[in-house]
C-alpha positions in Angstrom: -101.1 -67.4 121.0 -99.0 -64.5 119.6 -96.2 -62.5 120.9 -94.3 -59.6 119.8 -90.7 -58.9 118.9 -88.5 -56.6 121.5 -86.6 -53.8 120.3 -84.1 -56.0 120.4 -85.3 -58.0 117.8 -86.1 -60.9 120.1 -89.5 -63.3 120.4 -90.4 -64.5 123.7 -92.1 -67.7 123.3 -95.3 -67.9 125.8 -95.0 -70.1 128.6 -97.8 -72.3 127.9 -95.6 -73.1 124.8 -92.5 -73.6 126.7 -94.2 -75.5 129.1 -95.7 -78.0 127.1 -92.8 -78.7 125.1 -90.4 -78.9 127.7 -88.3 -76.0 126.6 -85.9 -74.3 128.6 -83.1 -71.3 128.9 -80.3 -72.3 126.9 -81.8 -74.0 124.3 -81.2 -73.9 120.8 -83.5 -73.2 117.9 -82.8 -72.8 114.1 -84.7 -70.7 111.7 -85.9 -71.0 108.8 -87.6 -68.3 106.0 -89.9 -70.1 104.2 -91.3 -66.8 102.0 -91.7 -63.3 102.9 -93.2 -63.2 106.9 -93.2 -66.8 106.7 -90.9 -68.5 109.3 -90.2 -71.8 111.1 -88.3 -72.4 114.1 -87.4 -75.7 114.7 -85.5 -77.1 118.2 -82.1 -78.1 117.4 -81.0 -81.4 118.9 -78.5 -81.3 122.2 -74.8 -82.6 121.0 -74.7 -85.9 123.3 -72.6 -85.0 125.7 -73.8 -81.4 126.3 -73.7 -80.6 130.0 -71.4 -83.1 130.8 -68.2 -80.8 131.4 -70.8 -78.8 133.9 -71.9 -81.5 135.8 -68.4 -82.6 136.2 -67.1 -79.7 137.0 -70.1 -79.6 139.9 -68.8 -82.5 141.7 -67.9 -81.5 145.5 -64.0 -82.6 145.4 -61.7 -84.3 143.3 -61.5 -88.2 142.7 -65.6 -88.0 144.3 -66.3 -90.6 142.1 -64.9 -94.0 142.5 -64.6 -97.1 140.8 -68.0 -99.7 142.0 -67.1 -103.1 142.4 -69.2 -105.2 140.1 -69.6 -108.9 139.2 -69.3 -110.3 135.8 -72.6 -110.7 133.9 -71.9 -113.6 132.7 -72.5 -115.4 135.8 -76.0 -114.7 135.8 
């Protein structure tokens, strides 16, 4: 595969690529120069709670989720 950088001095990744790996908008990479033309770009690992403050923020009112009752796991 091969692709070509914009005037904007981007690189599209081809979509086989993306699809295969599971890459989508938003996602991070970092780059590396390994000599002269030589690169690497490597996908940089989500923090853990990344999309959290979105998804909560998404909820349809406040105080939509609730407590669930639960017994003790002990019991079982």
């Amino acid at each position: 595969m091969t692709t070509t950088v914009s005037t904007k001095g981007q690189i599209v990744l081809p979509a086989g690529l993306r699809k295969r790996d599971g890459i989508v908008p938003g996602q991070e990479f970092a780059i590396e120069r390994l000599a002269r033309g030589e690169y690497r770009l490597v996908r940089r690992k989500p923090r853990p709670n990344q999309g959290l403050v979105d998804w909560l923020l998404a909820c349809p009112e406040r105080n939509f989720f609730v407590p669930v009752e639960s017994e003790s796991t002990d019991s079982l």
